[in-house]
C-alpha positions as CSV (number, residue, x, y, z in Angstrom):
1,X,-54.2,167.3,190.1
2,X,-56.0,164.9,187.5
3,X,-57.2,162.2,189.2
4,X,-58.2,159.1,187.2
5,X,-60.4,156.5,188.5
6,X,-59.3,152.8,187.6
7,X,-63.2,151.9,187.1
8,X,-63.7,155.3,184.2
9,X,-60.2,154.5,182.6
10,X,-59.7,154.2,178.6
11,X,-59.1,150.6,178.2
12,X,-57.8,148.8,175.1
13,X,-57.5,145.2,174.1
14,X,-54.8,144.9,171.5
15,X,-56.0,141.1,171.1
16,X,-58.1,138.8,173.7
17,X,-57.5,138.5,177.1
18,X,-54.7,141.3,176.8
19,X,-55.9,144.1,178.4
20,X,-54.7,147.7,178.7
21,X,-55.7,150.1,180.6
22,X,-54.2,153.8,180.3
23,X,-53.9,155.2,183.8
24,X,-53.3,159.2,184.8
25,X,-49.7,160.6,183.0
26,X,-48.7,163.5,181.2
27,X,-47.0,164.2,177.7
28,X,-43.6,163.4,179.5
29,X,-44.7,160.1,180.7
30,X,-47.9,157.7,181.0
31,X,-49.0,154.7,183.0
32,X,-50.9,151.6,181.6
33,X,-51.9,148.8,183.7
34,X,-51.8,145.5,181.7
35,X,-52.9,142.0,181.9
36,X,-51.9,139.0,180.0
37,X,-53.1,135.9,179.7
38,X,-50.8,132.6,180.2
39,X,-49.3,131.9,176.7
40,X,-49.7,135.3,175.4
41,X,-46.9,137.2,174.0
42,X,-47.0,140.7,172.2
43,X,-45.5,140.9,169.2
44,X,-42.0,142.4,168.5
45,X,-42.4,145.6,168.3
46,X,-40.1,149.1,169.2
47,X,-41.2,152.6,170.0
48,X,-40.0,156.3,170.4
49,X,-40.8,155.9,174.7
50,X,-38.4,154.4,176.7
51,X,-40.1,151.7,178.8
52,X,-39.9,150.5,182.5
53,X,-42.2,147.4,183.0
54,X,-43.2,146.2,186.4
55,X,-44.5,142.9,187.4
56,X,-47.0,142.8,190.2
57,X,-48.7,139.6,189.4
58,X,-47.6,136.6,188.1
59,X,-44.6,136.0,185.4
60,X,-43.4,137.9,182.5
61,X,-40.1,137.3,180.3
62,X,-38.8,139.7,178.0
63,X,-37.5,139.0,174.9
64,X,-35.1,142.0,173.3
65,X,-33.0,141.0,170.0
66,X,-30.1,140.2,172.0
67,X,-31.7,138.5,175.8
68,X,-34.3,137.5,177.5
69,X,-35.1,137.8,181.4
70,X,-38.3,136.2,183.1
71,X,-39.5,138.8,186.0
72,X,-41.6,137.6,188.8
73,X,-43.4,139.7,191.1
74,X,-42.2,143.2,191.5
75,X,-39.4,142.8,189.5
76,X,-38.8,145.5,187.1
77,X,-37.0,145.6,183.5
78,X,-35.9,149.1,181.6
79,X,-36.1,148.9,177.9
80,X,-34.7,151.9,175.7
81,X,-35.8,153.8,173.1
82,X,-36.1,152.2,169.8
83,X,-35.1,148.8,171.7
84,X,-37.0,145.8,169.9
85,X,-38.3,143.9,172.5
86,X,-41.7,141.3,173.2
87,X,-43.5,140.4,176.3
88,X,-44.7,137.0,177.1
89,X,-46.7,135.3,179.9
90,X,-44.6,132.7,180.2
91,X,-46.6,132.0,183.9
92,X,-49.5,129.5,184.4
93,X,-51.6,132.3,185.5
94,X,-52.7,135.4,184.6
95,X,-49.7,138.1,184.5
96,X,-50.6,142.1,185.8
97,X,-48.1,144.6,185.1
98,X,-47.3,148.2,185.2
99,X,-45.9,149.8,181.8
100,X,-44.2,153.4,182.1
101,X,-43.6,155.0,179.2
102,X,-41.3,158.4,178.5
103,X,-42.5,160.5,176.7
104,X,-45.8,160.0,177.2
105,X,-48.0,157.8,174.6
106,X,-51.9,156.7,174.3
107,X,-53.5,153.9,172.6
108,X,-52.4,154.9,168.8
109,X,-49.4,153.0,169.5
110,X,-51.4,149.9,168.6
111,X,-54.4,151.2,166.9
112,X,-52.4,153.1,164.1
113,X,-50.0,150.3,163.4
114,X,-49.9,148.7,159.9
């Protein structure tokens, strides 16, 4: 087992307020808890993992090139490899998710990027 307290967890703030925080996973697949301020979206961005994010507080919509669909609480949206796509807090209050990613990825996604 590897067991991962929340509380000792590598965190990351890719810009203010938006907070990441890279829970137990594997090279096949990792977990990071996420919260986003109202307003905030990420930017448009694609990746190698394929992505399932879950909503557990709050409002999300997810842009992709060709839709866009607001999830509210424990609503849940797959996103495919290589699939542009954004996240915005289109909410009044503060959004918590739950991104899964596979494979597995850590925090270089955002720190390596031009």
């Amino acid at each position: 087992m590897d067991y991962q307290p929340f509380d000792d967890a590598e965190t990351y703030e890719p810009e203010e307020a938006w907070r990441r925080v890279s829970l137990a996973g594997s090279d096949a697949f990792t977990f990071e808890w996420f919260e986003k301020p109202p307003g905030h979206s990420s930017p448009m961005h694609d990746h190698e993992n394929e992505q399932v994010c879950l909503v557990l507080e709050g409002e999300l919509t997810i842009h992709t090139e060709d839709d866009s669909k607001t999830l509210g609480k424990y609503d849940s949206a797959w996103l495919d490899a290589w699939e542009s796509h954004r996240v915005e807090n289109t909410g009044d209050e503060l959004a918590v998710g739950l991104d899964v990613f596979a494979p597995g990825r850590d925090f270089d996604f955002w720190t390596d990027r031009d």
